[in-house]
ROLUMBA-694243 format. One line per 10 residues: number of its first residue (from 1); for each residue x, y, z of C-alpha. Coordinates in nm, 2 decimals. Example, Ala and Ser with C-alpha at 12.3 -4.5 7.8 and 13.67 -1.06 7.14 Angstrom:
2
1 = 1.23,-0.45,0.78 | 1.37,-0.11,0.71
//
This chain:
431
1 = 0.01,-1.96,-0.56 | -0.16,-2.06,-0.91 | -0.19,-2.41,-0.78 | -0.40,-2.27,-0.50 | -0.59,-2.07,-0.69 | -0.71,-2.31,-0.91 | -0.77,-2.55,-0.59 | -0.96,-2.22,-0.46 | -1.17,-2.16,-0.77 | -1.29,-2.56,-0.78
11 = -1.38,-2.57,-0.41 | -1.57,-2.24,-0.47 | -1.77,-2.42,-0.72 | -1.79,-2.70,-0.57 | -1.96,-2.54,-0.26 | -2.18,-2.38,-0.47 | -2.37,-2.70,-0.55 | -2.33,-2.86,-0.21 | -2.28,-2.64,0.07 | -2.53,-2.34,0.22
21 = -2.41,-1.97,0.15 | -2.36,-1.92,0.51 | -2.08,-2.17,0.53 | -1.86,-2.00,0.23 | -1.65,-1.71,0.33 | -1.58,-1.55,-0.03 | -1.22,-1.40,0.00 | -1.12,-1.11,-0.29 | -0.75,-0.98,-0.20 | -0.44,-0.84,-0.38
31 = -0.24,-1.10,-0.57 | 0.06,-1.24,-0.30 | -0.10,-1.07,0.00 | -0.12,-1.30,0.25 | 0.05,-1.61,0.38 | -0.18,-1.85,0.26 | -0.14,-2.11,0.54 | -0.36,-1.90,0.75 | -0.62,-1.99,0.56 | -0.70,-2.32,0.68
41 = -0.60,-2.23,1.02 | -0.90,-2.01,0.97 | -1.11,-2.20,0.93 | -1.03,-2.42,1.23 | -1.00,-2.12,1.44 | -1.36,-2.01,1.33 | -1.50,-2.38,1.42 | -1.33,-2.35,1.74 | -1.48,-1.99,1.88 | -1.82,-2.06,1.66
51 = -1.94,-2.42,1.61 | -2.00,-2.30,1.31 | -1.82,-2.52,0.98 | -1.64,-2.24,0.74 | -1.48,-2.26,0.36 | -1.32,-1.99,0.26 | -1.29,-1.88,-0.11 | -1.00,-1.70,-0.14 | -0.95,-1.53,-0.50 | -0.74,-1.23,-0.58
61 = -0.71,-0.88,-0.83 | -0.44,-0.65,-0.95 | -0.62,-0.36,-1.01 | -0.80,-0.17,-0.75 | -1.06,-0.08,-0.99 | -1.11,-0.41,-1.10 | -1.25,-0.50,-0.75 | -1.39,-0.16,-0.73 | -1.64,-0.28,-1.06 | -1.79,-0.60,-0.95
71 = -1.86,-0.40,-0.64 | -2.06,-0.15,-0.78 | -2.21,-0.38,-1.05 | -2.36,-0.61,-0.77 | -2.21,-0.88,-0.93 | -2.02,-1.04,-0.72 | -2.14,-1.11,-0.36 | -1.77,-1.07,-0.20 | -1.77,-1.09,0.19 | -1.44,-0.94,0.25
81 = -1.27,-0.72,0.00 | -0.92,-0.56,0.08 | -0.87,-0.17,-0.15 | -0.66,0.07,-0.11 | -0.72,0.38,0.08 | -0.89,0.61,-0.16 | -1.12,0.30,-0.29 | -1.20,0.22,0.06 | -1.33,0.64,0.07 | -1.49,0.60,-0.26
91 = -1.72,0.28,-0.14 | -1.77,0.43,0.19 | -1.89,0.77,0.01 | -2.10,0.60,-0.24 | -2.23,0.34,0.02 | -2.05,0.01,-0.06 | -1.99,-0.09,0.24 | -2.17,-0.25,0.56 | -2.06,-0.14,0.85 | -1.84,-0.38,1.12
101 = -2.01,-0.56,1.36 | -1.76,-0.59,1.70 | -2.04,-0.69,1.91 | -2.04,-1.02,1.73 | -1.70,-1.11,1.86 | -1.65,-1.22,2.19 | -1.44,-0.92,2.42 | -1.19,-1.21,2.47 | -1.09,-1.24,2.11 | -1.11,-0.90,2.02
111 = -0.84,-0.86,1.86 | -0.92,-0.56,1.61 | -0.98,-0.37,1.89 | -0.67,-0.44,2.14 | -0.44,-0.37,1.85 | -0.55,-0.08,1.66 | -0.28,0.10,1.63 | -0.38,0.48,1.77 | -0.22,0.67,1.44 | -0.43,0.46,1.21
121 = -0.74,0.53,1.46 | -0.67,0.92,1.38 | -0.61,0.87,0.99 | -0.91,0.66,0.95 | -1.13,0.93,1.10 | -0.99,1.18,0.83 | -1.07,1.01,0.54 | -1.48,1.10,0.54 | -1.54,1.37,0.82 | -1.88,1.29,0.85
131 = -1.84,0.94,0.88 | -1.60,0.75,1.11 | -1.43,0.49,0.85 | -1.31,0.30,1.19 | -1.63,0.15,1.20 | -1.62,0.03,0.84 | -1.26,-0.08,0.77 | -0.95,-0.23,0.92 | -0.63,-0.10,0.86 | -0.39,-0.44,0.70
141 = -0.09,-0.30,0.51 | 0.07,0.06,0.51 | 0.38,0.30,0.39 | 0.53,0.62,0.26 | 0.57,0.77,-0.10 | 0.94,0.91,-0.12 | 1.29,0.85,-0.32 | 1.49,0.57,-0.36 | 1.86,0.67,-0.41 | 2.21,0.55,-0.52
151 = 2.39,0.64,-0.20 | 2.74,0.64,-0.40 | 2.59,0.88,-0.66 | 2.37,1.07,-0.45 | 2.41,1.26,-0.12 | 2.17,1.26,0.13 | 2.12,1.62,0.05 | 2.01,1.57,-0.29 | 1.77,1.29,-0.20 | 1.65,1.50,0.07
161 = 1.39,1.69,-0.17 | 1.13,1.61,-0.44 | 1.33,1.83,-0.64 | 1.57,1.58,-0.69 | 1.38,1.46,-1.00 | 1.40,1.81,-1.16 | 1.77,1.79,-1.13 | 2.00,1.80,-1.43 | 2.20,1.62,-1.25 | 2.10,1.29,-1.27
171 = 1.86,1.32,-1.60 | 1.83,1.01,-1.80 | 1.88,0.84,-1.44 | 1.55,0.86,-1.29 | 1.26,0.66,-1.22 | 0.92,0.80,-1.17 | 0.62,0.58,-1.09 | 0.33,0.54,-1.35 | 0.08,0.64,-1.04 | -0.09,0.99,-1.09
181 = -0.18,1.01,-0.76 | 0.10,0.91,-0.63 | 0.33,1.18,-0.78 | 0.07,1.40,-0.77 | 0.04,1.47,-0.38 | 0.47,1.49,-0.35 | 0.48,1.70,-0.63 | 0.18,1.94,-0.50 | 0.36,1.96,-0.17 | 0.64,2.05,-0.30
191 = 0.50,2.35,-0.51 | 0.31,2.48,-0.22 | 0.58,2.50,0.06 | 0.55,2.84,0.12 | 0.18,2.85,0.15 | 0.25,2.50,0.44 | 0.51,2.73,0.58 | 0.29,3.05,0.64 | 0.02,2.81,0.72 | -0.24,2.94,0.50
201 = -0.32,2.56,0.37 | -0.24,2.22,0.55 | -0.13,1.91,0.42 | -0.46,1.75,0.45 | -0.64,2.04,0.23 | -0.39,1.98,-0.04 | -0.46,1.61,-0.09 | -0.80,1.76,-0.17 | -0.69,2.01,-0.38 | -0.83,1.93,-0.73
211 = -0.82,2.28,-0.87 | -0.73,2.36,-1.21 | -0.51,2.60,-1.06 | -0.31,2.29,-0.90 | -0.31,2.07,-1.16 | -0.23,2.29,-1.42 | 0.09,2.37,-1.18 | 0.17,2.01,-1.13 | 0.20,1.95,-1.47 | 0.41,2.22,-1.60
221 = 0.64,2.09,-1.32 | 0.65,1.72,-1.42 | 0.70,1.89,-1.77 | 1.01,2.03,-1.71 | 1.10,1.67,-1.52 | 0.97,1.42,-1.84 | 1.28,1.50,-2.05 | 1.53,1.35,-1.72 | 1.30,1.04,-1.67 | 1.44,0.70,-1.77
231 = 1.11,0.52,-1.66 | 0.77,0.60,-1.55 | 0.74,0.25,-1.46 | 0.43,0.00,-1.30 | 0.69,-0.24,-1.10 | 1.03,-0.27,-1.26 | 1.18,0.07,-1.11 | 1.34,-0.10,-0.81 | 1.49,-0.36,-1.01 | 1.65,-0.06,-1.21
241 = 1.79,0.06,-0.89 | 1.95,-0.29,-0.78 | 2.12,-0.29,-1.12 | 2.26,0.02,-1.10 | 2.08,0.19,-1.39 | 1.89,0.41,-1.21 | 2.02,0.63,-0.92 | 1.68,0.78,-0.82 | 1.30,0.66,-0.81 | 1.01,0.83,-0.65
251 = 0.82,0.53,-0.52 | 0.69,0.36,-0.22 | 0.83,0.25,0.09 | 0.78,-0.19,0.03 | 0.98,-0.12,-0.29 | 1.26,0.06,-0.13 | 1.29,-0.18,0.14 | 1.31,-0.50,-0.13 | 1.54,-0.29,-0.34 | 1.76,-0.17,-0.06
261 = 1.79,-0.59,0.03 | 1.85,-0.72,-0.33 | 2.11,-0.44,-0.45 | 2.34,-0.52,-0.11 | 2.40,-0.88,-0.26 | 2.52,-0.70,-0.56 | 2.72,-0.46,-0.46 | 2.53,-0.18,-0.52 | 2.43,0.07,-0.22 | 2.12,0.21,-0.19
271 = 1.90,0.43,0.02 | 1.53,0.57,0.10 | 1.42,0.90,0.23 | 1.07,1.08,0.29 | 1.16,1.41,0.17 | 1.21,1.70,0.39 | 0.89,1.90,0.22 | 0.65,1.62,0.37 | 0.49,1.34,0.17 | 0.21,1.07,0.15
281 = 0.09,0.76,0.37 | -0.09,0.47,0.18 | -0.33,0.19,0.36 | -0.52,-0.09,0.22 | -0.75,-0.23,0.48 | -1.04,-0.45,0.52 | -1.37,-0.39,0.42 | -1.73,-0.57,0.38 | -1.93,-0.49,0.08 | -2.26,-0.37,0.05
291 = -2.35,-0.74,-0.11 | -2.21,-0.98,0.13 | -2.37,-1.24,0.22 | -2.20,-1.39,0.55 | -2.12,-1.12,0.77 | -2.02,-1.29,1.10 | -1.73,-1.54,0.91 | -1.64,-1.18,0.74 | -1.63,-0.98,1.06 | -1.43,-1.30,1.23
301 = -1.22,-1.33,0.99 | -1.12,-0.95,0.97 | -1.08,-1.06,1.38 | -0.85,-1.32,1.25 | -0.60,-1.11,1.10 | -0.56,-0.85,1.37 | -0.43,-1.14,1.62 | -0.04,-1.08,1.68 | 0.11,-1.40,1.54 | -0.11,-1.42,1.19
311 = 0.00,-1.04,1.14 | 0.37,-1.09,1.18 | 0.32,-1.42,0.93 | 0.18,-1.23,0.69 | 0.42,-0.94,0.73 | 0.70,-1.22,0.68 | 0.53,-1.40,0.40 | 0.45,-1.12,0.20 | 0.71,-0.87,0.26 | 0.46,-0.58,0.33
321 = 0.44,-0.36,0.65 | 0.15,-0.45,0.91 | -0.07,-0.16,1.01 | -0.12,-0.39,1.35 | -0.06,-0.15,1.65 | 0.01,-0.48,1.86 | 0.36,-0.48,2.07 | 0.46,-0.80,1.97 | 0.46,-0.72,1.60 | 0.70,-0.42,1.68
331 = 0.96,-0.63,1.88 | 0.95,-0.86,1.59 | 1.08,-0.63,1.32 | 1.34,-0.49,1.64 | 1.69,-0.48,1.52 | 1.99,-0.36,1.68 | 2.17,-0.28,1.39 | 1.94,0.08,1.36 | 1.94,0.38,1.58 | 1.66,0.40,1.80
341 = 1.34,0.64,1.72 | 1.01,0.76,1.81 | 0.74,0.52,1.75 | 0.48,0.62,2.02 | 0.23,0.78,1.78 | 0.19,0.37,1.61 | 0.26,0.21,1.92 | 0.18,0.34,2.21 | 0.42,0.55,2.49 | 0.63,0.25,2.55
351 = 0.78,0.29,2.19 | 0.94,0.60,2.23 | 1.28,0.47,2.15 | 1.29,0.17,1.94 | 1.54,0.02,1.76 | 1.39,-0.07,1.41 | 1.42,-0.03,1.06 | 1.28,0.31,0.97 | 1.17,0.28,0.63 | 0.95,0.02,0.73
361 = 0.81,0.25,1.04 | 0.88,0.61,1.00 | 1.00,0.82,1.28 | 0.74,1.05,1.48 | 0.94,1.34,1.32 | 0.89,1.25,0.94 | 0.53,1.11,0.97 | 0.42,1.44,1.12 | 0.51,1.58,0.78 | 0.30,1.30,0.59
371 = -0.06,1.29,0.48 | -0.29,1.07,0.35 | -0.43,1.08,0.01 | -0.78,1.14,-0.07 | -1.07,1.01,-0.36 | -1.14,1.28,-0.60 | -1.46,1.11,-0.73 | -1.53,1.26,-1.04 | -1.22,1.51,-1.06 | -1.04,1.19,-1.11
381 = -1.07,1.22,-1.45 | -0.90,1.54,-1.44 | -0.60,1.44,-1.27 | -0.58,1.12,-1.53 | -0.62,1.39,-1.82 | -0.30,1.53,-1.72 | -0.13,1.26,-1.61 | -0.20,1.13,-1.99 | -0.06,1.49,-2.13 | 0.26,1.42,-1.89
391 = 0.36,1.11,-2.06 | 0.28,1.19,-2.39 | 0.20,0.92,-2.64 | 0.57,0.82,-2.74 | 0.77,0.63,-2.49 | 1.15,0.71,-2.54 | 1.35,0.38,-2.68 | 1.53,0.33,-2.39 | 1.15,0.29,-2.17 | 1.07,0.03,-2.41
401 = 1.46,-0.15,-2.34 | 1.42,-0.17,-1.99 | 1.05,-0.26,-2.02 | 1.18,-0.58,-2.21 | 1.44,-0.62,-1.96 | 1.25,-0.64,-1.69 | 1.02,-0.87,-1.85 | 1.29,-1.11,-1.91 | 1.40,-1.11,-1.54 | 1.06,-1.16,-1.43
411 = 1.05,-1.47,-1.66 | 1.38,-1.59,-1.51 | 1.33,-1.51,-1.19 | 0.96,-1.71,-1.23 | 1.17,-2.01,-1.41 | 1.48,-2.07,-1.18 | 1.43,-1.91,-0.87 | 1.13,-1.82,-0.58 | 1.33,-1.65,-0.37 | 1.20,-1.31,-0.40
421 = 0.89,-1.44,-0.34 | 0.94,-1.42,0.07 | 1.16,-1.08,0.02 | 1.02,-0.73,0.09 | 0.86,-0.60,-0.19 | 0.55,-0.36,-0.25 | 0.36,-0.44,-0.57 | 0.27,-0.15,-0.79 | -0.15,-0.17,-0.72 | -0.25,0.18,-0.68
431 = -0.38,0.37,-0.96
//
């Protein structure tokens, strides 16, 4: 990947001095998101429907803000940028973005419109009620918020509630990810289960909920949980699971998955659930900023990515789950080995009984009890105040042990080994 990027960073500035603007596609995605062979078939694919002669520039960030800055700044003239979901509603609120352009690509290679998948459709138009995101972003990568587990040292019971990390039970044993927002919307959803029940609030008005009211709740709770947390950790929590010295982690559906893999060749047994209060869906999609300069390449190559085949290569080059509502890339991840389920609402009617791995596609059942999470422009700051509070200044000795540990098996595993790098895994990028 470095070796490309460096190739990437020369040809950009190299085609700078000898090419016209309109022939550079200028690329800005998470690190390890994509199989980067597509790339060049890209570009041949673009020549073939266009005429046209493309380049792209492919570089790539960490941080959803970092992205988020150039952005705003007018700094960078990015054609394609790929945030996460609340970015994608803070650009689209503050007027980043520029909106899609379908009627520049040909109905017979429409491929962002055949395989929307119906349940992103609907999400999409929740995220800004006045303004239809559909027609300004493409859904690439998605997933749940809930709890890995040790299946030998937890039931299914246990697991089966965001309580689980209040538990005495397992204190010093639990992992917690360092992402406010993330914990946040669980923990909220938890606290307010009568209030769901009698239906005097909805899932969707509590990923709003800013309050003082609510943020002063949430953080007495994840109070009473700091002194049972061996970790609030950026990306080394599922590598505490496959080693067996954590038995529960509140984290994200890619991790679980990669963990679940890596701790079977060690022995260890482990498990992932979307508790039974409800829970949070993430995206990170496609969008073109309000400084682009080469639209149609943009809008093509968005195209590009929707088609089948390219989704299920990046799906198996990267690990991550496909938002593509295409067939084929659900009887690509079909297994035998699991029980069927109800995947109509991604898929269509004709998956109403698919046999599939469902922490990679959730059941009907649990992702009726799931919500996306919403910007809180300037509140932001509020729920980063107390996320700050939370964690207190002074890590506990054993944070700072397994932060060194986990660097040291990163170096190793960078030194003598890239398997992992075509494994399942979700990347802590969301902030």
């Amino acid at each position: 990947m470095k070796k490309f990027l460096i190739l990437a960073a020369l040809s950009a500035l190299l085609l700078s001095c000898s090419s016209n603007r309109d022939q550079i596609l200028k690329v800005y995605n998470w690190s390890d998101y994509i199989d980067e062979s597509v790339l060049p078939e890209f570009e041949a694919w673009y020549k073939a429907q266009t005429g046209e002669d493309i380049k792209v520039v492919y570089q790539t960030f960490d941080v959803n803000e970092t992205m988020l800055s150039k952005i705003e700044k007018g700094h960078e003239d990015y054609d394609l940028v790929c945030p996460s979901d609340y970015i994608i509603e803070r650009m689209l609120n503050d007027g980043l973005l520029l909106p899609l352009d379908f009627a520049a690509i040909p109905d017979s290679i429409n491929y962002i419109e055949a395989n929307r998948s119906p349940y992103i459709r609907q999400v999409f138009r929740e995220i800004n009620p006045n303004i239809d995101a559909n027609d300004y972003s493409v859904a690439y990568m998605w997933g749940t918020t809930g709890i890995i587990y040790n299946t030998e040292k937890v039931t299914a019971e246990e697991a089966g509630t965001w309580d689980i990390i209040r538990n005495p039970k397992f204190a010093g044993q639990i992992l917690i990810k360092d992402a406010p927002r993330d914990v946040y919307g669980p923990v909220l959803i938890y606290l307010k289960q009568k209030e769901l029940q009698e239906g005097s609030v909805t899932l969707q008005e509590l990923m709003h909920d800013s309050s003082d009211e609510s943020i002063a709740a949430v953080e007495n709770y994840l109070k009473q949980v700091k002194d049972g947390v061996l970790g609030w950790e950026a990306d080394f929590g599922k590598d505490q699971m496959t080693k067996g010295r954590g038995v529960v982690s509140l984290n994200w559906s890619g991790d679980a998955v990669w963990a679940i893999e890596e701790a079977a060749e060690v022995g260890v047994s482990l498990d992932y659930v979307v508790p039974e209060e409800g829970s949070t869906v993430w995206f990170d999609g496609w969008v073109i900023p309000k400084y682009a300069k080469n639209l149609k390449a943009a809008t093509y190559f968005i195209d590009f990515m929707c088609r089948p085949d390219i989704a299920i290569r990046n799906m198996d080059g990267t690990g991550y789950v496909s938002a593509n509502g295409a067939f084929e890339v659900l009887e690509s991840q079909i297994d035998e080995e699991w029980d069927p389920i109800d995947l109509s609402y991604f898929f269509g009617p004709e998956a109403s009984a698919v046999q599939v791995n469902p922490v990679l596609y959730p059941a009907r059942d649990v992702i009726d009890r799931c919500a996306l999470e919403h910007d809180w422009g300037k509140d932001t700051d509020k729920l980063l105040a107390m996320w700050s509070r939370v964690k207190g200044d002074n890590a506990s000795s054993l944070t700072y042990v397994i932060i060194v540990l986990a660097l040291l098996a990163i170096v190793a595993a960078i030194l003598f080994s890239n398997r992992s790098r075509k494994r399942r895994r979700r990347k802590s990028h969301r902030k």
